[in-house]
C-alpha positions, 0 to 999 in steps of 0.5 A, a space after each residue: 659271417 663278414 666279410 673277409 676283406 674291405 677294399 680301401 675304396 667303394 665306388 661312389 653310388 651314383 657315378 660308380 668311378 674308381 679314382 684312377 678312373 678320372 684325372 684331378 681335373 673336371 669339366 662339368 657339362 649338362 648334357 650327356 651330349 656335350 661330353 664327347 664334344 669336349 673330348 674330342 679336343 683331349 688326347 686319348 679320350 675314352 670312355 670310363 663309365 656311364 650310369 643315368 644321366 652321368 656320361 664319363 670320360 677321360 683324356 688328357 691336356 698336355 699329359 695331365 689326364 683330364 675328365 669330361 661328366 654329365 651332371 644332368 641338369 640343375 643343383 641336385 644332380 650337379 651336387 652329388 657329381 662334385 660330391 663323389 668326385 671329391 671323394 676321389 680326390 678331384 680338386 678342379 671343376 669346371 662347368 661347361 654349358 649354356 645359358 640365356 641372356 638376361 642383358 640387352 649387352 648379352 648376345 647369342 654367340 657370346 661367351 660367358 664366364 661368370 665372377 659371381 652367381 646369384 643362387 635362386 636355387 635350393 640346393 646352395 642351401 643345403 651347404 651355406 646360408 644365403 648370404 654366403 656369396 657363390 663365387 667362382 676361384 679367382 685364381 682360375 678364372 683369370 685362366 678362362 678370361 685369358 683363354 677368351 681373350 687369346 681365341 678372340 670370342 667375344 666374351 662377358 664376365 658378368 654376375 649369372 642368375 642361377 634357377 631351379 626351374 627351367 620354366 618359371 622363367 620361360 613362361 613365368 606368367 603361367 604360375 600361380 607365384 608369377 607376381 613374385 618371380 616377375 619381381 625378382 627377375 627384374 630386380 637382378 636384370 636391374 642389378 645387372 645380372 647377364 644371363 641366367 642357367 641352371 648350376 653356376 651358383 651350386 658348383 661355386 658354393 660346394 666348391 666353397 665347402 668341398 674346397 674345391 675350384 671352381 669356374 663356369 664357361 658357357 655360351 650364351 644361346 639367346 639373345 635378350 628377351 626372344 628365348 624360344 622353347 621349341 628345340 630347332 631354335 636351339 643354337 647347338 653350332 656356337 657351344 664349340 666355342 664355350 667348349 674351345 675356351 674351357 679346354 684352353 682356359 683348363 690348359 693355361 689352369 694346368 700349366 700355372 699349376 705346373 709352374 707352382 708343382 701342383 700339377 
């Protein structure tokens, strides 16, 4: 016999949210850790679910609820997170993160919020041809740009380089395939490329599809070519400042959708 009643909406599998339990705007953090970080800058903020690597939480920017959800690290994770918000309905996404400098004009400390991403990753593939460029929505971007400008970071707007693989770039020399990783990695610092993690190009391109906006903020945690792998020379204390640019680039987002009665 079937069942009786089928409720209009399933929780997603992975991140097993309700709609009502997450706001139509999203920062897109890495880490479990940093999503408590970036709560604590919204009103009210509470937990509303947490399953493997994704840690949810929802507060609110001037009366406008607001989430904060762990993707895990790389494309795969980031990909079934937008996925499974946008089947609740979320239409703005921001990632909020770290990255490594790939420029000797990228500094530890600086704020980056990319105009494009170069997708040296796999799983953009799975959405659209690699010639489709991965690019944030400009609409929104501006709204981060300004909220640097406004906090007085220094800041670059510089293309990112996205990767699969954390460690076929801090120690490339170590695989079988280094010739051709050292040849692409020269290429686009050439092209100019600032710096380089682990997700820009994926959100951007399934935002492209999913119809969603999309940006990045991220603080960059190296300096040009010294990255160290050991985790005391992590420098956690300036990510406040990629997570004070998105929480005020997020606000200047809802205040022009405001003004246009999206909000």
């Amino acid at each position: 016999m079937g069942r009786l009643y089928e409720p209009a909406f399933k929780k997603p599998l992975h991140l097993r949210l309700s709609p009502e339990d997450v706001g139509k705007y999203v920062f897109l953090p890495g880490s479990v850790e940093r999503v408590e970080k970036i709560a604590l800058l919204l009103d009210d903020a509470r937990v509303v679910g947490r399953h493997r690597e994704f840690y949810a939480m929802t507060g609110a920017i001037g009366g406008t609820p607001v989430s904060v959800i762990s993707t895990g690290i790389g494309g795969p994770s980031t990909s079934i997170v937008m996925e499974e918000l946008a089947s609740m309905g979320v239409h703005t996404m921001v990632r909020i993160g770290s990255c490594a400098s790939s420029s000797p004009d990228t500094k530890i400390g600086d704020v980056m919020i990319p105009r494009a991403a170069v997708k040296m990753e796999g799983t953009s593939r799975q959405y659209l041809p690699d010639e489709f460029p991965a690019v944030p929505e400009w609409s929104i971007f501006k709204c981060f740009v300004r909220a640097a400008e406004k906090l007085g970071f220094p800041f670059n707007t510089g293309v990112t380089i996205t990767k699969d693989s954390f460690y076929t770039e801090a120690s490339m020399e170590e695989k079988p395939v280094y010739p051709m990783l050292e040849y692409l990695w020269d290429a686009y610092e050439k092209g100019g490329a600032s710096n380089t993690s682990m997700e820009c190009s994926t959100i951007f391109t399934i935002g492209a599809v999913l119809g969603i906006r999309t940006a990045s903020v991220m603080i960059s945690a190296t300096n040009y070519k010294a990255y160290s792998n050991d985790v005391k020379d992590y420098p956690s204390g300036w990510e406040q400042r990629a997570i004070e640019v998105g929480v005020e680039g997020m606000r200047l987002v809802i205040e022009e959708d405001r003004k246009g009665g999206k909000a």
